[in-house]
N, C-alpha and C positions, 0 to 999 in steps of 0.2 A: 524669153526662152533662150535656151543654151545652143550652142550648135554640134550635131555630135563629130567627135574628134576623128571618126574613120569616114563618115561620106557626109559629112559638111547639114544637112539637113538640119532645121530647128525645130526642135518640138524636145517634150518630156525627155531626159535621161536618165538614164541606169550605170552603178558603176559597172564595170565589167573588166577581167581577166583573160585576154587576148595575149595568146602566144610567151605566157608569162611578163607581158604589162600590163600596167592598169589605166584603163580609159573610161571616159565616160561619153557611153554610145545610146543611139535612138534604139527602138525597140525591133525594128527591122535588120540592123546591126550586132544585136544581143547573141543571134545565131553563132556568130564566129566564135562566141568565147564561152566564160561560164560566169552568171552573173554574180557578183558578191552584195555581201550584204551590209558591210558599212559603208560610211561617206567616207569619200576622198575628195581633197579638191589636186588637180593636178600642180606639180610643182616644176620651176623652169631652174635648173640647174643650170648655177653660173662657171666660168672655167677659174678653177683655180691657176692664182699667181704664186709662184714661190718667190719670186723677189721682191722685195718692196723697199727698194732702197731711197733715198733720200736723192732731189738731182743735185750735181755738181756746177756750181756756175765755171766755166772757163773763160767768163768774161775778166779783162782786169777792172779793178774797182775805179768809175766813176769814168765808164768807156765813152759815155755820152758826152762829158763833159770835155776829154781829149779830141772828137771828134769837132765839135763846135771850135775850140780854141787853136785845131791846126788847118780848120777850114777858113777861120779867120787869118789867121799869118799867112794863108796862101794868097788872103785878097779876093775868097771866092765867093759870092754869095750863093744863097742855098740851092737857086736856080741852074748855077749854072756847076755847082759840085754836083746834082742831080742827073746834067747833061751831059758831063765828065764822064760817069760812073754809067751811065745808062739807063737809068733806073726813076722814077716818077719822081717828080717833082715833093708831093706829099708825102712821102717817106722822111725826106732828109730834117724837118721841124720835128715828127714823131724819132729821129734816132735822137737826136741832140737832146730832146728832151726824156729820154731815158722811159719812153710807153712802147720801142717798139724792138725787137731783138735781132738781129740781122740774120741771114743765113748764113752758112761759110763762104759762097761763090761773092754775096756783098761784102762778107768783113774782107774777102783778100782783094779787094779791088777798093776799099778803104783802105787799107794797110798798105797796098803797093800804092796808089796817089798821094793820100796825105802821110807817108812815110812815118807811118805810127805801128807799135803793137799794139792790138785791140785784146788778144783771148793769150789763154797760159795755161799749161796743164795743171792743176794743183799737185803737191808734192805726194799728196795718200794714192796717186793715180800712178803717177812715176814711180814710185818704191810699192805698187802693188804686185806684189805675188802670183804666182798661176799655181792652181788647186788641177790638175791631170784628172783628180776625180770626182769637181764640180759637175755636175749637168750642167751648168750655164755657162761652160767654156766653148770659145767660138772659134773659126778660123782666126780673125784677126786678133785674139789673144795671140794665137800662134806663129803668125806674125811679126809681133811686137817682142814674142820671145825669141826670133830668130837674128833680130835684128840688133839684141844685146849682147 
């Protein structure tokens, strides 16, 4: 048995037309509305997205790879660029090996220690345009256009 959608009870239901929706209520619940005659099964509307854009890597290619080889010329081992940095120990085998993706607070404490650039803006980010009469324009577009 179903449970009805206005006071939770299980037993037999009925569709029914409450306050112009449609539910499907017990027989005790039928009162408030007026009952219909086809089946309905209720439906869970999802939210729509309007953007669906592709994500941007702003890593530079093969980050994992600069990070092992100027952790090495520092003479550091893993442990103790870990203790450096602040941060766990099991992190730093997952960055080097390229399974784990840093936050921004770990890559600028990578890049300020081992004296590397890790991330980049791509160029379609840089020569992006502002649309005034997108919907998905934010503050910090605005921002970024004050600052050109």
């Amino acid at each position: 048995m179903a449970e009805c959608e206005l006071c939770g009870k299980s037993t037999a239901l009925s569709p029914a037309l409450i306050e112009n929706t449609k539910f499907l209520v017990c027989q005790s619940c039928l009162q408030h509305g007026i009952k219909l005659a086809e089946e309905f099964k209720p439906t869970i509307q999802k939210p729509a997205f309007k953007r669906k854009e592709e994500p941007i890597s702003i890593f530079v290619e093969d980050f994992h790879k600069k990070i092992k080889i100027s952790r090495e010329k520092l003479n550091l081992t893993q442990e103790e660029l870990a203790k450096r940095l602040n941060e766990k120990v099991s992190i730093i085998p997952k960055l080097e090996a390229g399974r784990f993706y840093p936050s921004i607070n770990l890559i600028k404490k990578l890049e300020n220690l081992l004296k590397i650039t890790l991330i980049s803006v791509p160029e379609e980010i840089k020569e992006k345009k502002i649309d005034f009469k997108n919907e998905g324009l934010t503050i910090g577009d605005l921002i970024k256009l004050k600052k050109k």
